[in-house]
C-alpha positions as CSV (number, residue, x, y, z in Angstrom):
1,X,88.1,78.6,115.1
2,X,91.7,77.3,115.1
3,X,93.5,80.2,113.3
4,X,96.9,79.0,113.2
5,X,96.7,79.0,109.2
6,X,95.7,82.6,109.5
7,X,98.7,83.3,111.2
8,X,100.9,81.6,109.0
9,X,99.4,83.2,105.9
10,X,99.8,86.6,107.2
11,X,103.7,85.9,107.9
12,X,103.5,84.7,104.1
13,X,101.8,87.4,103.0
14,X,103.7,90.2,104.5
15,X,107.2,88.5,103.5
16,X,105.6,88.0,99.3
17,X,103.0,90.3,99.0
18,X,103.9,93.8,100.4
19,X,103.1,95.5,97.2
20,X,101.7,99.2,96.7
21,X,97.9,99.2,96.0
22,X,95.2,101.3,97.5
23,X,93.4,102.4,94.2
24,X,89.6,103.1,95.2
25,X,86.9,102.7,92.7
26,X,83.5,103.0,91.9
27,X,80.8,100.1,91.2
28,X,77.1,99.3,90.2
29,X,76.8,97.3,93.4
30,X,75.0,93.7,93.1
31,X,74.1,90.3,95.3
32,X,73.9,88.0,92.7
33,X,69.9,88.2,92.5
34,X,70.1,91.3,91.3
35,X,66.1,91.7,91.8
36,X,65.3,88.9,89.4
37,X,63.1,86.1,90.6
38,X,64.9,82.6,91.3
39,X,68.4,83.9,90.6
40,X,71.4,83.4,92.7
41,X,74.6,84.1,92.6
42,X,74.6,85.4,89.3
43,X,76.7,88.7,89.7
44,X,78.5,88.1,86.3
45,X,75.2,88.0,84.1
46,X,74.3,91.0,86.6
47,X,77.2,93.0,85.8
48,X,76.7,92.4,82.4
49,X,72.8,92.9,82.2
50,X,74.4,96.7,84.2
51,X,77.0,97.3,81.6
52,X,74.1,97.6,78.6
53,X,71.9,99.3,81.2
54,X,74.2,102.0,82.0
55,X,76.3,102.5,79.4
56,X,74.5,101.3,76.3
57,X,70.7,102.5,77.6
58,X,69.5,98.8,77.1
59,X,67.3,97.7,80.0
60,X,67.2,93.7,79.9
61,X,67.5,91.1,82.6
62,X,70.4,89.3,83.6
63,X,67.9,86.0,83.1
64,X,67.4,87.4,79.3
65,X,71.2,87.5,78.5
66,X,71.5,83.7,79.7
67,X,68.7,82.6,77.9
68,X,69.6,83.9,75.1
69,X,73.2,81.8,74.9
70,X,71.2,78.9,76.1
71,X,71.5,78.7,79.5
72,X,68.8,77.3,81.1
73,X,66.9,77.5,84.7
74,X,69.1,74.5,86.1
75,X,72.1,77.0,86.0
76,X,70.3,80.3,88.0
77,X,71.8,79.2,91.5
78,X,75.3,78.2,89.9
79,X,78.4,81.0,90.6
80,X,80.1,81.6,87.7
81,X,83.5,79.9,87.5
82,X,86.4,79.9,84.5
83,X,86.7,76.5,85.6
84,X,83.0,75.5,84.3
85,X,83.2,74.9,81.0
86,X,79.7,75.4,79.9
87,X,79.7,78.6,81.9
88,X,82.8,80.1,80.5
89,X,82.4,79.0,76.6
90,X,78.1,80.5,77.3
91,X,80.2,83.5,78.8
92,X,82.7,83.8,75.4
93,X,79.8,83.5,73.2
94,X,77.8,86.5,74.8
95,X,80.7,88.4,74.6
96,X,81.4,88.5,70.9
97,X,77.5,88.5,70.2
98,X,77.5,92.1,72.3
99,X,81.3,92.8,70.3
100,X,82.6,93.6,73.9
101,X,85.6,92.5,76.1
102,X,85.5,91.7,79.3
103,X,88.3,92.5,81.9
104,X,89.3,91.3,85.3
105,X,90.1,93.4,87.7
106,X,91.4,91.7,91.6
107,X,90.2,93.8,94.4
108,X,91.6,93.4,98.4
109,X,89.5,92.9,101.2
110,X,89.8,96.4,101.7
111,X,88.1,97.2,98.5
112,X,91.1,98.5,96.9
113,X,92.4,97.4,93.7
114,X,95.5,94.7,94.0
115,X,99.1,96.1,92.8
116,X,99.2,93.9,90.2
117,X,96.3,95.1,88.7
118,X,97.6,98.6,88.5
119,X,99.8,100.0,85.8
120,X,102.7,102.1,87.4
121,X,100.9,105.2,85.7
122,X,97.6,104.3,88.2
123,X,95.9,103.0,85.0
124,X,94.4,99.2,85.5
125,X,96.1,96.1,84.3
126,X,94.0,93.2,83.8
127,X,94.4,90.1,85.7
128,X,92.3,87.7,83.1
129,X,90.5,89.0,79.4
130,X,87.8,87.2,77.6
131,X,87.1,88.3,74.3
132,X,90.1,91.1,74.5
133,X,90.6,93.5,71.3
134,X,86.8,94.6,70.6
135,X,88.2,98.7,72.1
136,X,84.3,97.9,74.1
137,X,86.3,97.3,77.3
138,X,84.3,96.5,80.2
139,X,86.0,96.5,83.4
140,X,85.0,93.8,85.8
141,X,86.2,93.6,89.6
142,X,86.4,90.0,91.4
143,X,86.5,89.6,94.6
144,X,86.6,85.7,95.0
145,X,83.6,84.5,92.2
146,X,81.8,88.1,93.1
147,X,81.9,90.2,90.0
148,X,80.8,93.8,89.7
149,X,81.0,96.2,87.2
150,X,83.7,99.4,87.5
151,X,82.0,102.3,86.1
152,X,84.2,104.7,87.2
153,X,88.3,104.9,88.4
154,X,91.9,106.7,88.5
155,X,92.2,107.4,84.6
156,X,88.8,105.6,83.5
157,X,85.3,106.5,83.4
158,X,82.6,104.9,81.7
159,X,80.0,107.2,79.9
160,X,76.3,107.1,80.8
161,X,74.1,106.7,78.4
162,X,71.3,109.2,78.7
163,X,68.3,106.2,78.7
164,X,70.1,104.6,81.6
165,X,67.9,103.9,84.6
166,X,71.1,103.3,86.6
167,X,71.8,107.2,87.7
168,X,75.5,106.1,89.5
169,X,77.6,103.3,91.6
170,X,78.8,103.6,95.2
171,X,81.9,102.9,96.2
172,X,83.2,99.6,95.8
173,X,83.1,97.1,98.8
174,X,83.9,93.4,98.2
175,X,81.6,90.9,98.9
176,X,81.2,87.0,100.3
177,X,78.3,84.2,99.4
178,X,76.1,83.6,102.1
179,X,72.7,81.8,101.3
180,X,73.2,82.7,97.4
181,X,72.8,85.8,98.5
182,X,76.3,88.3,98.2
183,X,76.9,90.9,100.9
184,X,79.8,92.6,102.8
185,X,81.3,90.9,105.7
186,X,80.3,93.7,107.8
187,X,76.6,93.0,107.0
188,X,76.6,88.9,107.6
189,X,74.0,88.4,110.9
190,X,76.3,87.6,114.0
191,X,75.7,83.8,113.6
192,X,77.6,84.0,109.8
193,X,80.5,86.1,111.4
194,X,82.9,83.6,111.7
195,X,81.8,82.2,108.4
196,X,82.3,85.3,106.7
197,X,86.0,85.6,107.8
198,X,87.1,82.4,106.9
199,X,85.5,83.1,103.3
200,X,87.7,86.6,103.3
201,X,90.6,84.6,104.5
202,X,90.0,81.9,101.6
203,X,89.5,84.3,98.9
204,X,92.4,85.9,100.0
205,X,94.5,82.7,99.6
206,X,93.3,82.1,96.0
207,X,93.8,85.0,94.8
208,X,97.6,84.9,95.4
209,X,97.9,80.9,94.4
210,X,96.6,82.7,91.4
211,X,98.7,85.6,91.5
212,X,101.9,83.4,91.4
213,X,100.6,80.7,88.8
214,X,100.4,83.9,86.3
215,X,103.8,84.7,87.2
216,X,105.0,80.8,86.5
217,X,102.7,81.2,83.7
218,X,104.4,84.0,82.3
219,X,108.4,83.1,83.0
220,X,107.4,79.8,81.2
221,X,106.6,82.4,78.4
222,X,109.9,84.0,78.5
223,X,111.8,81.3,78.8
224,X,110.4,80.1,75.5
225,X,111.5,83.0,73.5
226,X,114.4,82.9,74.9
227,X,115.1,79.7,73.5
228,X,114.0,80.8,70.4
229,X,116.3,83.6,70.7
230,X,118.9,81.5,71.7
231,X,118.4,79.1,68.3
232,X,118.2,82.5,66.4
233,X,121.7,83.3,67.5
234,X,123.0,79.9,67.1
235,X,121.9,80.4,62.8
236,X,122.9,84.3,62.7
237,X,125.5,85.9,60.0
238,X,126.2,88.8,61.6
239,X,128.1,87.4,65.1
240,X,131.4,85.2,65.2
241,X,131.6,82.3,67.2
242,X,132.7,84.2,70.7
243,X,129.6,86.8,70.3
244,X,127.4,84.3,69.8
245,X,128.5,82.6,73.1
246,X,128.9,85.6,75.3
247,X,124.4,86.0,74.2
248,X,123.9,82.3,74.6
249,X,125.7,81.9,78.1
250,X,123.1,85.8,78.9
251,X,120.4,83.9,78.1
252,X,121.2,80.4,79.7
253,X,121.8,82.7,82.7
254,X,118.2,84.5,82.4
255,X,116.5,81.1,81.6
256,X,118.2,79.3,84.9
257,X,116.7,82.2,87.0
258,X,113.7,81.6,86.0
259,X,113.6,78.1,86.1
260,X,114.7,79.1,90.1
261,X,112.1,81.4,90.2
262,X,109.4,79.2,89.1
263,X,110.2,76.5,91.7
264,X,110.4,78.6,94.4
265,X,106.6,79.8,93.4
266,X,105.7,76.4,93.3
267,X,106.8,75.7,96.6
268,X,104.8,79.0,98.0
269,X,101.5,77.3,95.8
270,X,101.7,73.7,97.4
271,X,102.1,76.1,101.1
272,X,99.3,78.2,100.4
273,X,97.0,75.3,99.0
274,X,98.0,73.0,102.2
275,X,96.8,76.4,104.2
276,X,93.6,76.4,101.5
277,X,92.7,72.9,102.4
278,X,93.0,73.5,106.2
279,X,90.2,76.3,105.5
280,X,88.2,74.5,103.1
281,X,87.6,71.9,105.9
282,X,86.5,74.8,108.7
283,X,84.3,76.6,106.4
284,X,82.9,73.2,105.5
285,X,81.9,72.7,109.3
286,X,80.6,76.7,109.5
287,X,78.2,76.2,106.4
Protein backbone atom coordinates (compact mmCIF):
# COMPACT_ATOMS: atom_id res chain seq x y z
CA UNK A 1 0.00 0.00 0.00
CA UNK A 2 1.40 3.38 -1.08
CA UNK A 3 1.08 5.45 2.15
CA UNK A 4 2.44 8.54 1.19
CA UNK A 5 -1.19 10.24 1.85
CA UNK A 6 -0.85 8.76 5.35
CA UNK A 7 2.05 10.53 5.80
CA UNK A 8 0.99 13.65 4.68
CA UNK A 9 -2.22 13.52 6.71
CA UNK A 10 -0.38 12.91 9.85
CA UNK A 11 1.94 16.12 9.21
CA UNK A 12 -1.62 17.81 8.77
CA UNK A 13 -3.08 16.43 11.54
CA UNK A 14 -0.48 17.10 14.08
CA UNK A 15 0.09 20.88 12.72
CA UNK A 16 -4.39 21.40 12.93
CA UNK A 17 -5.56 18.93 15.22
CA UNK A 18 -3.39 18.68 18.44
CA UNK A 19 -6.36 19.17 20.58
CA UNK A 20 -6.87 17.63 24.32
CA UNK A 21 -9.23 14.65 24.20
CA UNK A 22 -8.88 11.26 25.90
CA UNK A 23 -12.40 11.01 27.51
CA UNK A 24 -13.21 7.13 27.83
CA UNK A 25 -16.66 5.88 27.79
CA UNK A 26 -18.89 3.21 28.06
CA UNK A 27 -21.21 1.52 25.20
CA UNK A 28 -23.86 -1.26 24.49
CA UNK A 29 -21.56 -2.72 21.90
CA UNK A 30 -23.16 -3.73 18.36
CA UNK A 31 -22.11 -5.09 14.57
CA UNK A 32 -24.79 -3.74 12.74
CA UNK A 33 -26.82 -7.20 12.80
CA UNK A 34 -27.37 -6.91 16.08
CA UNK A 35 -28.68 -10.78 16.18
CA UNK A 36 -31.59 -10.04 13.83
CA UNK A 37 -31.97 -12.19 10.78
CA UNK A 38 -30.94 -10.42 7.29
CA UNK A 39 -29.75 -7.19 8.92
CA UNK A 40 -26.65 -5.40 8.16
CA UNK A 41 -25.10 -2.61 9.02
CA UNK A 42 -27.84 -1.35 10.89
CA UNK A 43 -26.09 -0.06 14.18
CA UNK A 44 -28.30 3.10 14.27
CA UNK A 45 -31.77 1.25 14.41
CA UNK A 46 -29.57 -1.04 16.87
CA UNK A 47 -28.65 1.66 19.10
CA UNK A 48 -31.92 2.71 19.17
CA UNK A 49 -33.80 -0.66 19.50
CA UNK A 50 -30.75 -0.61 22.88
CA UNK A 51 -31.74 2.75 24.15
CA UNK A 52 -35.71 1.51 24.80
CA UNK A 53 -34.15 -1.82 25.94
CA UNK A 54 -32.03 -0.51 28.50
CA UNK A 55 -33.27 2.49 29.65
CA UNK A 56 -36.94 2.40 28.86
CA UNK A 57 -37.40 -1.71 29.64
CA UNK A 58 -38.93 -2.10 26.08
CA UNK A 59 -37.57 -5.22 24.31
CA UNK A 60 -38.27 -4.77 20.48
CA UNK A 61 -36.15 -5.37 17.42
CA UNK A 62 -34.26 -2.98 15.55
CA UNK A 63 -36.31 -4.58 12.31
CA UNK A 64 -39.62 -3.47 14.38
CA UNK A 65 -38.59 0.19 14.84
CA UNK A 66 -37.91 0.43 10.87
CA UNK A 67 -40.99 -1.07 9.97
CA UNK A 68 -42.81 0.82 11.87
CA UNK A 69 -41.59 4.32 9.96
CA UNK A 70 -41.97 2.38 6.79
CA UNK A 71 -38.86 1.15 5.99
CA UNK A 72 -38.94 -1.78 4.21
CA UNK A 73 -36.57 -5.05 3.68
CA UNK A 74 -34.78 -3.35 0.54
CA UNK A 75 -33.14 -1.01 3.12
CA UNK A 76 -31.73 -3.92 5.93
CA UNK A 77 -28.13 -3.95 4.26
CA UNK A 78 -28.06 -0.03 3.76
CA UNK A 79 -25.57 2.07 6.50
CA UNK A 80 -27.31 4.73 7.76
CA UNK A 81 -26.14 8.03 6.18
CA UNK A 82 -27.47 11.98 6.96
CA UNK A 83 -26.79 12.20 3.39
CA UNK A 84 -29.83 9.61 2.48
CA UNK A 85 -32.74 11.34 2.49
CA UNK A 86 -35.19 8.66 3.11
CA UNK A 87 -32.99 7.40 5.80
CA UNK A 88 -32.55 10.55 7.66
CA UNK A 89 -36.33 12.05 7.29
CA UNK A 90 -37.44 7.78 8.50
CA UNK A 91 -34.74 8.62 11.24
CA UNK A 92 -36.52 12.26 12.25
CA UNK A 93 -39.84 10.70 12.26
CA UNK A 94 -38.89 7.86 14.83
CA UNK A 95 -37.49 10.24 16.89
CA UNK A 96 -40.40 12.53 17.72
CA UNK A 97 -42.77 9.41 17.59
CA UNK A 98 -40.42 7.94 20.79
CA UNK A 99 -40.30 12.20 22.03
CA UNK A 100 -36.42 11.59 22.21
CA UNK A 101 -33.32 13.42 20.82
CA UNK A 102 -30.66 12.03 19.45
CA UNK A 103 -26.99 13.24 19.89
CA UNK A 104 -23.72 12.70 18.13
CA UNK A 105 -20.93 12.09 19.75
CA UNK A 106 -17.19 11.82 17.40
CA UNK A 107 -14.99 9.16 18.86
CA UNK A 108 -10.91 8.72 17.86
CA UNK A 109 -9.51 5.60 16.75
CA UNK A 110 -8.39 5.19 20.06
CA UNK A 111 -11.83 5.02 21.37
CA UNK A 112 -11.70 8.31 23.09
CA UNK A 113 -14.04 10.97 22.67
CA UNK A 114 -12.76 13.92 20.06
CA UNK A 115 -11.91 17.51 21.82
CA UNK A 116 -14.46 19.02 20.19
CA UNK A 117 -16.93 16.94 21.48
CA UNK A 118 -16.08 17.74 25.00
CA UNK A 119 -17.13 20.73 26.98
CA UNK A 120 -14.11 22.27 28.93
CA UNK A 121 -16.05 21.09 32.18
CA UNK A 122 -15.45 17.18 30.69
CA UNK A 123 -19.21 17.26 29.89
CA UNK A 124 -20.06 16.21 26.07
CA UNK A 125 -20.80 18.60 23.32
CA UNK A 126 -22.59 17.30 20.42
CA UNK A 127 -21.17 17.27 17.07
CA UNK A 128 -24.76 16.80 15.12
CA UNK A 129 -28.65 16.73 17.01
CA UNK A 130 -31.81 15.36 15.47
CA UNK A 131 -34.76 16.09 17.11
CA UNK A 132 -32.89 18.31 19.92
CA UNK A 133 -35.00 19.88 22.94
CA UNK A 134 -37.28 16.72 23.98
CA UNK A 135 -34.75 16.73 27.76
CA UNK A 136 -34.85 12.43 26.47
CA UNK A 137 -31.26 12.94 25.34
CA UNK A 138 -29.68 9.97 23.97
CA UNK A 139 -26.13 9.99 23.44
CA UNK A 140 -24.95 8.41 20.23
CA UNK A 141 -21.08 7.82 19.39
CA UNK A 142 -19.92 7.58 15.57
CA UNK A 143 -17.11 6.36 14.54
CA UNK A 144 -17.30 6.79 10.67
CA UNK A 145 -21.29 5.43 9.83
CA UNK A 146 -20.82 3.07 13.14
CA UNK A 147 -23.15 4.22 15.74
CA UNK A 148 -23.42 2.98 19.32
CA UNK A 149 -25.22 3.91 22.13
CA UNK A 150 -23.24 5.77 25.40
CA UNK A 151 -24.73 4.56 28.44
CA UNK A 152 -22.45 5.73 30.65
CA UNK A 153 -19.50 8.75 30.80
CA UNK A 154 -17.51 11.69 32.75
CA UNK A 155 -20.66 13.64 34.15
CA UNK A 156 -23.46 11.30 32.47
CA UNK A 157 -25.04 8.15 33.17
CA UNK A 158 -27.96 6.70 31.76
CA UNK A 159 -30.41 4.89 34.30
CA UNK A 160 -31.30 1.27 33.85
CA UNK A 161 -34.56 0.47 33.84
CA UNK A 162 -35.23 -2.50 36.08
CA UNK A 163 -37.03 -4.75 33.02
CA UNK A 164 -33.89 -4.27 30.92
CA UNK A 165 -32.42 -7.49 29.58
CA UNK A 166 -29.20 -5.45 28.80
CA UNK A 167 -27.37 -5.86 32.45
CA UNK A 168 -24.29 -3.23 31.15
CA UNK A 169 -21.86 -1.92 28.19
CA UNK A 170 -18.16 -2.54 27.84
CA UNK A 171 -15.89 -0.10 27.12
CA UNK A 172 -16.14 1.57 23.99
CA UNK A 173 -13.92 0.51 21.00
CA UNK A 174 -14.62 1.93 17.52
CA UNK A 175 -15.49 -0.10 14.76
CA UNK A 176 -14.93 -0.62 10.68
CA UNK A 177 -17.52 -2.38 8.04
CA UNK A 178 -16.18 -5.47 6.81
CA UNK A 179 -18.77 -7.90 5.01
CA UNK A 180 -21.80 -5.77 6.67
CA UNK A 181 -20.57 -7.03 9.50
CA UNK A 182 -18.87 -4.19 12.14
CA UNK A 183 -15.82 -5.11 14.24
CA UNK A 184 -12.58 -3.64 15.70
CA UNK A 185 -9.60 -3.40 13.56
CA UNK A 186 -7.88 -5.58 15.84
CA UNK A 187 -10.35 -8.44 15.08
CA UNK A 188 -10.36 -8.13 10.96
CA UNK A 189 -8.80 -11.80 9.73
CA UNK A 190 -5.17 -11.11 8.47
CA UNK A 191 -6.38 -10.97 4.79
CA UNK A 192 -8.73 -7.65 5.84
CA UNK A 193 -5.66 -6.04 7.72
CA UNK A 194 -4.70 -3.69 5.35
CA UNK A 195 -8.25 -3.07 4.49
CA UNK A 196 -9.08 -2.29 7.89
CA UNK A 197 -6.38 0.51 8.16
CA UNK A 198 -7.16 2.30 5.20
CA UNK A 199 -10.87 2.40 6.47
CA UNK A 200 -9.37 3.91 10.03
CA UNK A 201 -7.28 6.23 8.00
CA UNK A 202 -10.48 7.26 5.84
CA UNK A 203 -12.75 7.79 8.68
CA UNK A 204 -10.23 9.65 10.17
CA UNK A 205 -10.04 12.10 7.22
CA UNK A 206 -13.82 12.67 7.19
CA UNK A 207 -14.21 13.33 10.31
CA UNK A 208 -12.01 16.39 10.34
CA UNK A 209 -13.34 17.59 6.60
CA UNK A 210 -16.27 17.54 8.86
CA UNK A 211 -14.77 19.03 11.75
CA UNK A 212 -13.76 22.19 9.79
CA UNK A 213 -16.98 22.56 7.51
CA UNK A 214 -18.81 23.09 11.14
CA UNK A 215 -16.30 25.60 11.88
CA UNK A 216 -16.97 27.49 8.29
CA UNK A 217 -20.39 26.57 9.11
CA UNK A 218 -20.45 28.37 12.19
CA UNK A 219 -18.10 31.76 11.36
CA UNK A 220 -20.63 32.12 8.42
CA UNK A 221 -23.07 32.31 11.41
CA UNK A 222 -21.23 34.97 13.11
CA UNK A 223 -20.47 36.81 10.52
CA UNK A 224 -24.20 37.22 9.86
CA UNK A 225 -25.04 38.73 13.22
CA UNK A 226 -22.50 40.73 12.92
CA UNK A 227 -23.78 42.35 10.13
CA UNK A 228 -26.89 42.64 11.66
CA UNK A 229 -25.12 44.16 14.47
CA UNK A 230 -23.40 46.32 12.36
CA UNK A 231 -27.00 47.66 10.65
CA UNK A 232 -28.20 47.93 14.34
CA UNK A 233 -25.47 50.44 15.02
CA UNK A 234 -25.78 52.19 11.89
CA UNK A 235 -29.92 53.03 13.10
CA UNK A 236 -29.02 53.47 16.99
CA UNK A 237 -29.93 56.75 19.14
CA UNK A 238 -27.78 56.35 21.73
CA UNK A 239 -24.09 56.64 19.81
CA UNK A 240 -22.80 59.81 17.84
CA UNK A 241 -21.36 59.46 14.61
CA UNK A 242 -17.49 58.64 15.87
CA UNK A 243 -18.89 55.70 18.32
CA UNK A 244 -20.69 54.32 15.84
CA UNK A 245 -17.58 53.98 13.64
CA UNK A 246 -15.02 53.02 16.19
CA UNK A 247 -18.01 49.53 16.53
CA UNK A 248 -18.38 49.36 12.80
CA UNK A 249 -14.56 49.37 11.90
CA UNK A 250 -14.52 46.28 15.42
CA UNK A 251 -16.72 44.44 13.55
CA UNK A 252 -15.45 44.89 9.86
CA UNK A 253 -12.24 43.82 11.61
CA UNK A 254 -13.91 40.48 13.30
CA UNK A 255 -15.86 39.78 10.04
CA UNK A 256 -12.53 40.06 7.71
CA UNK A 257 -10.90 37.46 10.14
CA UNK A 258 -13.24 35.33 9.56
CA UNK A 259 -13.68 35.62 6.12
CA UNK A 260 -9.57 34.61 6.37
CA UNK A 261 -10.35 32.01 8.48
CA UNK A 262 -12.84 30.40 6.45
CA UNK A 263 -10.62 30.25 3.37
CA UNK A 264 -7.84 28.98 4.85
CA UNK A 265 -10.32 25.89 6.10
CA UNK A 266 -11.34 25.60 2.72
CA UNK A 267 -8.06 25.19 1.45
CA UNK A 268 -7.26 22.35 4.36
CA UNK A 269 -10.93 20.60 2.96
CA UNK A 270 -10.02 20.55 -0.82
CA UNK A 271 -6.16 18.99 0.78
CA UNK A 272 -7.78 16.52 2.85
CA UNK A 273 -10.56 15.49 0.17
CA UNK A 274 -7.62 15.23 -2.64
CA UNK A 275 -5.86 12.84 0.23
CA UNK A 276 -9.69 11.19 0.66
CA UNK A 277 -9.87 10.48 -3.02
CA UNK A 278 -6.32 8.92 -3.13
CA UNK A 279 -7.79 6.41 -0.35
CA UNK A 280 -11.09 5.94 -1.81
CA UNK A 281 -9.29 4.49 -4.86
CA UNK A 282 -6.95 1.95 -2.56
CA UNK A 283 -9.67 0.79 -0.52
CA UNK A 284 -11.68 0.34 -3.71
CA UNK A 285 -8.79 -2.14 -5.00
CA UNK A 286 -8.67 -3.87 -1.20
CA UNK A 287 -12.55 -4.56 -1.22
Amino acid sequence: MNNNYYKKYLIYKNKYLSLKGGTRFTSIPNNGNGNEPRLGNQCMWISIRDYLNYHRGIITTATALKRSIGLGPPTDLIEFDAENKQLYDSLVELTKRLNISLLFIITRTDGSIAPYCLNENGTMNPFRTINGGTGNNVYIASYGRHFELIINSSYYQLERHPNSTIQTGVTYRPKVQIDNIYTSPSNVPENKKDLAKALVDNTELQQNIDYFRQEINKMQNEIKQNELDINNIRISDFLDQEEKQAFINNYNIMINDKRVLIEQFRIKIANLSDEQSELEGIIASLS
